[in-house]
N, CA, C and O of each residue as an XYZ file, in Angstrom:
672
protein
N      68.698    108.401    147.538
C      68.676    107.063    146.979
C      70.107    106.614    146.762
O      70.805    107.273    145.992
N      70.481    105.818    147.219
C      71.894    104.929    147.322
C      71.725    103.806    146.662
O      70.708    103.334    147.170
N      72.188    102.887    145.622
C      71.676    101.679    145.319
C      72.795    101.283    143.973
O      72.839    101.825    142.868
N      73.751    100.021    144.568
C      74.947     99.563    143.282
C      74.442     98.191    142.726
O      73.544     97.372    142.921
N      75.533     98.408    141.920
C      75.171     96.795    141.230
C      74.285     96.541    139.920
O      74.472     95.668    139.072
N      72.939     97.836    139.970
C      72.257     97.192    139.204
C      72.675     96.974    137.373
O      73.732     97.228    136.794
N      71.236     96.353    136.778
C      71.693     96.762    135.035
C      71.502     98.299    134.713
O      72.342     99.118    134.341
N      70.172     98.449    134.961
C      69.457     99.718    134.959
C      69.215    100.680    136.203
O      69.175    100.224    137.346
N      69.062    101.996    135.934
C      68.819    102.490    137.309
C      69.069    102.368    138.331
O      68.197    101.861    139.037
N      70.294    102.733    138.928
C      71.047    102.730    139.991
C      70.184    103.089    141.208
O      69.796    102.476    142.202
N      70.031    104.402    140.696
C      68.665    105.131    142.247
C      67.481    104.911    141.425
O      67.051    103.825    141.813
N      66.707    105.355    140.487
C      65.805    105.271    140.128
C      65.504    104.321    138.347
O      66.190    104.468    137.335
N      64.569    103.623    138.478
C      64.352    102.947    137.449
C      62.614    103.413    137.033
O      61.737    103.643    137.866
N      62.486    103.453    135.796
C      61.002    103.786    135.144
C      60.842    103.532    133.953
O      61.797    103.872    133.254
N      59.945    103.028    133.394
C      59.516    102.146    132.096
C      58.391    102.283    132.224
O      57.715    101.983    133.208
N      57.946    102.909    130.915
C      56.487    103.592    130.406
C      55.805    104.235    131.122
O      54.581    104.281    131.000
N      56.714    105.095    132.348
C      55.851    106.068    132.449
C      56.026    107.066    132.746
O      57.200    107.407    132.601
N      54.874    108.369    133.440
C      55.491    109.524    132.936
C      55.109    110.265    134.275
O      54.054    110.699    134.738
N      56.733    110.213    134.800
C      56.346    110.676    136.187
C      56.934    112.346    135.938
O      57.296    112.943    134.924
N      56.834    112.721    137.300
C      57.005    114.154    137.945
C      57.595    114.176    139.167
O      57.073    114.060    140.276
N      58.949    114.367    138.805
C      59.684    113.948    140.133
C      60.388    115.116    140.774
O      60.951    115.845    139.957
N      60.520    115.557    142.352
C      60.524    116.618    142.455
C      61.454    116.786    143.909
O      60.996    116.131    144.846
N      62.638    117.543    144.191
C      63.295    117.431    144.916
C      63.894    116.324    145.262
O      63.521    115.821    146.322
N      64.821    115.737    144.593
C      65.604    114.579    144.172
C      66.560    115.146    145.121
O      66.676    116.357    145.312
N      67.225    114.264    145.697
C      68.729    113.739    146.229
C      69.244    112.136    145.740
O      69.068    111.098    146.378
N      70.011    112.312    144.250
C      70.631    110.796    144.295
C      71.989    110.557    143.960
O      72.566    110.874    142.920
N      72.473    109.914    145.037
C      73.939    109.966    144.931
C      74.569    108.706    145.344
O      74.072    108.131    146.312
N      75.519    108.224    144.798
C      76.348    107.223    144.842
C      76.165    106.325    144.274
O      76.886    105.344    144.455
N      74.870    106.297    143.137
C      74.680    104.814    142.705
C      75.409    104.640    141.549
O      75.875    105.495    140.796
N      75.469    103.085    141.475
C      76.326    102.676    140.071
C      75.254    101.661    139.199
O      74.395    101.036    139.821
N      75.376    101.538    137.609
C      74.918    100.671    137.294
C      75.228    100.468    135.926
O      76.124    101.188    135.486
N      74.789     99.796    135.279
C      75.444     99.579    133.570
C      74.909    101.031    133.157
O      75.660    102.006    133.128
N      73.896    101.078    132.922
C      72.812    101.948    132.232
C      71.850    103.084    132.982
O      70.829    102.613    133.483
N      72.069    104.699    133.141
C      71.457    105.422    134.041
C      71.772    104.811    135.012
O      71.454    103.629    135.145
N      72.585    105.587    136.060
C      73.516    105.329    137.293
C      72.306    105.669    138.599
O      71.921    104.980    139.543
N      71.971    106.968    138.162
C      70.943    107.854    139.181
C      69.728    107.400    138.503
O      69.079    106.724    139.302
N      69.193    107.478    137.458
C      68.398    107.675    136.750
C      67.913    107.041    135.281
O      68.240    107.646    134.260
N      67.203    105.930    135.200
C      66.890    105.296    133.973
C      65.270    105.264    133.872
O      64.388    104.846    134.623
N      65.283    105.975    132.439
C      63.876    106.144    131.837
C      63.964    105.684    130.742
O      64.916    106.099    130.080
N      62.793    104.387    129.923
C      62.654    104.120    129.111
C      60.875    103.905    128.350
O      59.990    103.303    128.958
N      60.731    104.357    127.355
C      59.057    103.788    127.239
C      59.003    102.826    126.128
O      59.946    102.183    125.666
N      57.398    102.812    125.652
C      57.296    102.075    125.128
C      56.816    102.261    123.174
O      56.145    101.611    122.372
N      57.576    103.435    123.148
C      57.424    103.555    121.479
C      55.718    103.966    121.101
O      55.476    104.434    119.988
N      54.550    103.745    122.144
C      53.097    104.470    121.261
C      53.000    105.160    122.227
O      52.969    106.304    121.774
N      52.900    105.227    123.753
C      52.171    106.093    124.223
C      53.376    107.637    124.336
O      54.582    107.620    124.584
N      52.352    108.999    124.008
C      53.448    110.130    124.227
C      53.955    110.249    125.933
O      53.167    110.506    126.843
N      55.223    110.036    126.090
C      55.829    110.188    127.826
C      56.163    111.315    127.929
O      56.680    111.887    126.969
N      55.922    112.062    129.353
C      57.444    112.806    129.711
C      57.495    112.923    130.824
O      56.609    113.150    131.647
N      59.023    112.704    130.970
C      59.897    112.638    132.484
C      59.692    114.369    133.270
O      60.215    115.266    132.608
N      59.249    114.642    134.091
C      59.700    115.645    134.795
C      60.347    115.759    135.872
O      59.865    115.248    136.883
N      61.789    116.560    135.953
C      62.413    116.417    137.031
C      62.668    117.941    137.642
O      63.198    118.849    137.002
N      62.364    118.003    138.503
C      62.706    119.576    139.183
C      63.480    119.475    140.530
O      63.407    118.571    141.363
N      64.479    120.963    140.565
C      65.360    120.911    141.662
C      65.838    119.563    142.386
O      65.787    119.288    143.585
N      66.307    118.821    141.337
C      66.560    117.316    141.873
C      68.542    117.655    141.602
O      69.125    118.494    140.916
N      69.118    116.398    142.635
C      70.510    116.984    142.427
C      71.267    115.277    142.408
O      71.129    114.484    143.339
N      71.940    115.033    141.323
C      72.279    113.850    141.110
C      74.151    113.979    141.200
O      74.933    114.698    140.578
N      74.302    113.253    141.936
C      75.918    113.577    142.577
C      76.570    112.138    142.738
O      76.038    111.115    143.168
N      77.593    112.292    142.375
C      78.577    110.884    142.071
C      78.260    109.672    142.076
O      78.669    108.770    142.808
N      76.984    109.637    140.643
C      76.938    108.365    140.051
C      77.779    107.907    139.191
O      78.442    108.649    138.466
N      77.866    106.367    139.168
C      78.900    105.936    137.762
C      78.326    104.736    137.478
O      77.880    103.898    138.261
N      78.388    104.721    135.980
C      78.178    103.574    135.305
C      79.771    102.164    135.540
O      80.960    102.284    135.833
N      78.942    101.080    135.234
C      79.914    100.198    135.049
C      80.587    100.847    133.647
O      80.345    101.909    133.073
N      81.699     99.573    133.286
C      82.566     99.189    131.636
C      81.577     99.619    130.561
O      80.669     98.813    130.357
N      81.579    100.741    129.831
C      81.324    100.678    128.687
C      79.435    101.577    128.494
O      78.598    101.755    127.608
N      79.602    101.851    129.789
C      78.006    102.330    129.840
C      77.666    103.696    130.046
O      78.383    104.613    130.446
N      76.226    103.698    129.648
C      76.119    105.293    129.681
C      74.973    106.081    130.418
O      74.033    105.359    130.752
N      74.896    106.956    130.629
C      74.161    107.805    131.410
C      75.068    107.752    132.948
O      75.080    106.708    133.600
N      75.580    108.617    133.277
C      76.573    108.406    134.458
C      75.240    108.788    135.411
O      74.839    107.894    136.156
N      74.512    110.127    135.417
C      73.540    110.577    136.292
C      71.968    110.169    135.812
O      71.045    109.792    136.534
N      71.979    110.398    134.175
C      70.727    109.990    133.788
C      70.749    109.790    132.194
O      71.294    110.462    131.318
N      69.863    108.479    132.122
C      69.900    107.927    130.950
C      68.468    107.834    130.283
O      67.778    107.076    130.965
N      67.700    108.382    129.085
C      67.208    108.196    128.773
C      66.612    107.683    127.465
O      66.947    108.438    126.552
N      65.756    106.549    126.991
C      65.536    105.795    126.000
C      64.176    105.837    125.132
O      63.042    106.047    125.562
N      64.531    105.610    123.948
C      62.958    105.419    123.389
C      63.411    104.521    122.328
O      63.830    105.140    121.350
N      63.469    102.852    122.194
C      63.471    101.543    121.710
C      63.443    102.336    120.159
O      64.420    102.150    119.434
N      62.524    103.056    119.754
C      62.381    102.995    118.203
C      61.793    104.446    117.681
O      61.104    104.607    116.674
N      62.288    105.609    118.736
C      61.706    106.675    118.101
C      61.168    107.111    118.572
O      60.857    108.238    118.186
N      60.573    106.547    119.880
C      59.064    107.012    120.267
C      58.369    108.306    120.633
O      59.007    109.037    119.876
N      57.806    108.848    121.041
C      57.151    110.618    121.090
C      57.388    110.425    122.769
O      56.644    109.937    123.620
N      58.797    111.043    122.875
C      59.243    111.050    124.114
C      59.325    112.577    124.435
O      59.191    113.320    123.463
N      59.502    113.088    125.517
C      59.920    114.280    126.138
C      60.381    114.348    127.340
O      59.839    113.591    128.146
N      61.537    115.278    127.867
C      62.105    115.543    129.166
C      62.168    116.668    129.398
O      62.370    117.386    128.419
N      62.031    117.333    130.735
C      62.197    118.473    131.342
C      63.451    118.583    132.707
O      63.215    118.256    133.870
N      64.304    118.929    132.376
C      64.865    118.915    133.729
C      65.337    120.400    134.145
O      66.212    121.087    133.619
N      64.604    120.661    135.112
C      64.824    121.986    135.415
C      64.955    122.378    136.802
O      64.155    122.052    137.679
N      66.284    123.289    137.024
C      66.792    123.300    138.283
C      67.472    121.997    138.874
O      67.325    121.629    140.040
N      68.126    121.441    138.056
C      68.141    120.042    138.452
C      70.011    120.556    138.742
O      70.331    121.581    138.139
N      71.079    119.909    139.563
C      72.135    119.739    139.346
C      73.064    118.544    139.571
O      73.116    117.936    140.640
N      73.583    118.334    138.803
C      74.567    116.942    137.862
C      75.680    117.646    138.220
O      75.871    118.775    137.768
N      76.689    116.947    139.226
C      77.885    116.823    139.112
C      78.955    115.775    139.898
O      78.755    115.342    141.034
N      79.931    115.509    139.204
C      80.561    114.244    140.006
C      80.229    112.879    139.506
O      80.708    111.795    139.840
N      79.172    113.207    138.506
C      78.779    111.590    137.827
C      79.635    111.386    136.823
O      80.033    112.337    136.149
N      80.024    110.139    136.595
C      80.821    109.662    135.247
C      80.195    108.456    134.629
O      79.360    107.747    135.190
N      80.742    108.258    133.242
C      80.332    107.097    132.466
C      81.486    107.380    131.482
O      82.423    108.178    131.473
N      81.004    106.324    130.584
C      81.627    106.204    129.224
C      80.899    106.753    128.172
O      81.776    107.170    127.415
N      79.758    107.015    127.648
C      78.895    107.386    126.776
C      77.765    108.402    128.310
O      77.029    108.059    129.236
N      78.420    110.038    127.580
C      77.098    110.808    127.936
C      77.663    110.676    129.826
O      77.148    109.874    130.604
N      78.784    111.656    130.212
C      79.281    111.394    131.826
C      77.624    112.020    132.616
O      76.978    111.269    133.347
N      77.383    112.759    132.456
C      75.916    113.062    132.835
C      74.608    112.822    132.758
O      73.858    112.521    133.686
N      74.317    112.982    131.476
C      73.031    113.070    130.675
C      73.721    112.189    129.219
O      74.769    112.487    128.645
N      72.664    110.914    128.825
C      72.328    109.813    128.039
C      71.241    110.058    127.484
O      70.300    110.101    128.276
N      70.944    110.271    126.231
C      69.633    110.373    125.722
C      69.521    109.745    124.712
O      70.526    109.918    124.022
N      68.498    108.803    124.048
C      68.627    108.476    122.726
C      67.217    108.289    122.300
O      66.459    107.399    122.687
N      66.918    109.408    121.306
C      65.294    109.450    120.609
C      64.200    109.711    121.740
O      63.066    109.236    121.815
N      64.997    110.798    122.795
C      63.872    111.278    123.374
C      64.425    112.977    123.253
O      65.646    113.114    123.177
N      63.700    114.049    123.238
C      64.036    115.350    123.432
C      64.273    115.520    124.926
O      63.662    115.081    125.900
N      65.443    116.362    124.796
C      65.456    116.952    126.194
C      66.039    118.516    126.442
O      67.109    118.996    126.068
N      65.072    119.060    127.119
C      65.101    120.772    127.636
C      65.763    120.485    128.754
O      65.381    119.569    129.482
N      67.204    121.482    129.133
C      67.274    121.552    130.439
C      67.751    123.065    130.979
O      68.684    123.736    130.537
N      67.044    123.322    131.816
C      66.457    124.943    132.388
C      66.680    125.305    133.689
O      66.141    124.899    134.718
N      67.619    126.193    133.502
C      68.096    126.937    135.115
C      69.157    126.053    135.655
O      69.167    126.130    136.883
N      70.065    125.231    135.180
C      70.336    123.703    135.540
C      71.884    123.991    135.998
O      72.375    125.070    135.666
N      72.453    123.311    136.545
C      74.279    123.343    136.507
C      74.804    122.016    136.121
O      74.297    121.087    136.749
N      75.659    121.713    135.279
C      76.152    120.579    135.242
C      77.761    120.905    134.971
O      78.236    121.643    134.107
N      78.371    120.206    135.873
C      79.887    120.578    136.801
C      80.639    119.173    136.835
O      80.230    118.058    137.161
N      81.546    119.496    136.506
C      82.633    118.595    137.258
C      82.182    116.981    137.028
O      82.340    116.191    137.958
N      81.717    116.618    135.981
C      81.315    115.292    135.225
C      82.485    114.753    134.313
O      82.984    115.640    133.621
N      83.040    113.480    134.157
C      83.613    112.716    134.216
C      83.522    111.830    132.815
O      82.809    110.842    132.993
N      84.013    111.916    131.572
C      83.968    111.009    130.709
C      84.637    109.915    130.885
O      85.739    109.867    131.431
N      84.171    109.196    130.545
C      85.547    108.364    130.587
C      86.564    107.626    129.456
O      87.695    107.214    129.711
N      86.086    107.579    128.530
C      85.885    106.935    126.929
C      87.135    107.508    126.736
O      87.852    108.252    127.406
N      87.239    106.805    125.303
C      88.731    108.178    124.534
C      88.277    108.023    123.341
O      88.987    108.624    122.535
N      87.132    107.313    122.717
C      87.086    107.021    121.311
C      86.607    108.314    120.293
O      87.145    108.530    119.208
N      85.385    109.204    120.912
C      84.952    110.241    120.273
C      83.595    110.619    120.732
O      83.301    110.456    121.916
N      82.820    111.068    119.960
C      81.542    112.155    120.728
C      81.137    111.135    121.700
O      81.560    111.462    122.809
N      80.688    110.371    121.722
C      80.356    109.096    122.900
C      80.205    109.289    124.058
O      79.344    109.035    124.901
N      81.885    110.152    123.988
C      82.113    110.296    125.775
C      81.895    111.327    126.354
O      82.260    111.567    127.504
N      81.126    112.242    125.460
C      80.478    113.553    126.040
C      79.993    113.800    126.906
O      79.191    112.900    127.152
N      79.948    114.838    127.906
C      79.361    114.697    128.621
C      77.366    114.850    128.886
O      76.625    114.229    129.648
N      77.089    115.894    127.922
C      75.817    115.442    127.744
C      75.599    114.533    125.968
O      76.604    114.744    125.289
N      75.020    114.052    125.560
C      75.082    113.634    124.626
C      73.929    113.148    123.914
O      73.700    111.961    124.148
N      73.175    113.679    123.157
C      72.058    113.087    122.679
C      71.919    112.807    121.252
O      72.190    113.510    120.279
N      71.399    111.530    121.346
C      71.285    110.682    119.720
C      69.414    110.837    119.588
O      68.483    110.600    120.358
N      69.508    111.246    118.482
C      68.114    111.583    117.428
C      67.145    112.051    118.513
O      66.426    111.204    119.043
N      67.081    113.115    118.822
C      66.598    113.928    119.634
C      67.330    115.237    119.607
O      68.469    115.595    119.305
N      65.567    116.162    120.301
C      66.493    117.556    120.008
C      66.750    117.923    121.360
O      66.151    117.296    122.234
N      67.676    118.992    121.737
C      68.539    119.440    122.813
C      68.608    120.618    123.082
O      69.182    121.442    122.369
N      67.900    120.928    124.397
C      67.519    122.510    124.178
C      67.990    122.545    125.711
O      67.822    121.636    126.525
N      68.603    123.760    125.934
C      69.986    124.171    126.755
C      69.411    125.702    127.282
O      69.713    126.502    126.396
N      68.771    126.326    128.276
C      68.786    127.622    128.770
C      68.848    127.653    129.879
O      68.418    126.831    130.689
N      69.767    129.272    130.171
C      69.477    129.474    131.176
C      70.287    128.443    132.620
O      69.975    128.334    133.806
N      71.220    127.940    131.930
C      72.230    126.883    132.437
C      73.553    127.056    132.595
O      74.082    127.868    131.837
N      74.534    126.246    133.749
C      75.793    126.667    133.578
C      76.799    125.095    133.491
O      76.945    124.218    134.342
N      77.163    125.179    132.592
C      77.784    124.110    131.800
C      79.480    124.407    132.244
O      80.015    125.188    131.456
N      80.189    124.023    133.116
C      81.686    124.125    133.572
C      82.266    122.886    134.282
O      81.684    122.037    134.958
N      83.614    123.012    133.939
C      84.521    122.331    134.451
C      84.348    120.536    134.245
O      84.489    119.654    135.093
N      84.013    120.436    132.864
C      83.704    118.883    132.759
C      84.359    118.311    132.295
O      84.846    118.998    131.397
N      84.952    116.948    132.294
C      86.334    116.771    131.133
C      85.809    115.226    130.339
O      85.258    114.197    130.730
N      86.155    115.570    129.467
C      85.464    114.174    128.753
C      87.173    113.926    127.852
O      87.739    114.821    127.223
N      87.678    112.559    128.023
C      88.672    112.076    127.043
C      88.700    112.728    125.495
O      89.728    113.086    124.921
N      87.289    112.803    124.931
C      87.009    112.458    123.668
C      86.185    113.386    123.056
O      86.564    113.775    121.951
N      84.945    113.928    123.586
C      84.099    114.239    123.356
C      83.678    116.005    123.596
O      84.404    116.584    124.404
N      82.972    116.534    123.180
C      82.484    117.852    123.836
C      81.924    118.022    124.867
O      81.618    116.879    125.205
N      81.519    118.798    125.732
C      80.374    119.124    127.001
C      79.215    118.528    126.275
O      78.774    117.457    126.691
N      78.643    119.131    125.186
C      77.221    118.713    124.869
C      77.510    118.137    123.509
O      78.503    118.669    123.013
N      76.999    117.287    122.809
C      76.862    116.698    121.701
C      75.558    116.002    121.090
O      75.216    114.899    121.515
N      74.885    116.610    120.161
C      73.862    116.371    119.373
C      74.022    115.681    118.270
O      74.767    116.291    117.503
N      73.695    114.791    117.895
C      73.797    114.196    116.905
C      72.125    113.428    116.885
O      71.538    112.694    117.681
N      71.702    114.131    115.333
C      70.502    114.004    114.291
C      70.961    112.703    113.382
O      71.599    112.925    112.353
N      70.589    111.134    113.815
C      70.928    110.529    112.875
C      69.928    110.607    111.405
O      70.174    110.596    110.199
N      68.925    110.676    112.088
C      67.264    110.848    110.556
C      67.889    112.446    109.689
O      67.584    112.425    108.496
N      68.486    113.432    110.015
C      68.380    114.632    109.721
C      70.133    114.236    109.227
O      70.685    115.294    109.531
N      71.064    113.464    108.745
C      72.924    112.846    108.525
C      73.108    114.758    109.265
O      73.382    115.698    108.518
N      72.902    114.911    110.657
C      73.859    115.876    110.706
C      74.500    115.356    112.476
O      74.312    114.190    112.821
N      75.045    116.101    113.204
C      75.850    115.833    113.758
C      76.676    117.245    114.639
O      77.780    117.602    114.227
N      76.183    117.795    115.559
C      76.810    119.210    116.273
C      77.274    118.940    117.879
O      76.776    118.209    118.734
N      78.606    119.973    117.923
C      79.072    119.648    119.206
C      78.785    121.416    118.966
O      79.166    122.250    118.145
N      77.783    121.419    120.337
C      77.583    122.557    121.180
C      78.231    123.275    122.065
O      77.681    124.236    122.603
């Protein structure tokens, strides 16, 4: 999937629903928000994204945006979930989250590589390269190298409901 310009979802765009996506190739797209990859629902029904052995390679967000490879959303909290397993991220950049964008959805990622990702920011955790807001972040079995973020850590969790706040 090749595809610039957009707001959302560069290669792939999805709203409320809950796919299973499987041997991915997406590379080169740009867009404000999730470069490769934008998932958002709709706050009642429970979602989850599944992505396996999918490989997301030099996406970038426009000015100021986030999810370089994949961005994911839940408007107000919603009973979200992600799986990405076997998946590999590298070469994508953004400003918020050079890889992986998450906010109020959980995300597991399993057997995975994420390499050579691109912050771009200088302000602080923001420009992490994975980065997830009010959601939990579960990491196995993965190899996390060579990523450079201005500002930020490789992974960054931050619990706004729970005032805490961890760079992994």
């Amino acid at each position: 999937l090749n595809r610039i310009g957009s707001n959302a979802g560069g290669g792939i765009y999805l709203v409320n629903s809950a796919p299973r996506l499987s041997q991915l190739l997406v590379i080169g797209n740009a867009a404000n928000q999730g470069a490769g990859l934008y998932f958002q629902g709709d706050d009642v029904t429970p979602l989850e994204l599944v992505v396996e052995r999918g490989e997301f390679i030099a996406n970038s967000t426009h000015t100021n945006g986030g999810g370089g490879a994949i961005y994911l959303s839940s408007p107000n909290n919603g009973p979200y979930q992600s799986l990405l397993r076997e998946v590999y991220l590298t070469g994508n950049s953004a400003v918020r989250g050079a890889a992986i964008y998450s906010d109020a959805v959980d995300v597991d990622i399993e057997g995975s590589t994420i390499s050579e990702n691109l912050g771009t920011g200088t302000t602080g955790y923001y420009e992490s390269t994975v980065l997830s807001l009010d959601g939990r972040l579960g990491l196995s079995h993965s190899t996390v190298a060579d990523n450079f973020s201005g500002a930020g850590a490789a992974l960054h969790s931050v619990l706004y409901t729970a005032g805490e706040s961890r760079e992994l």
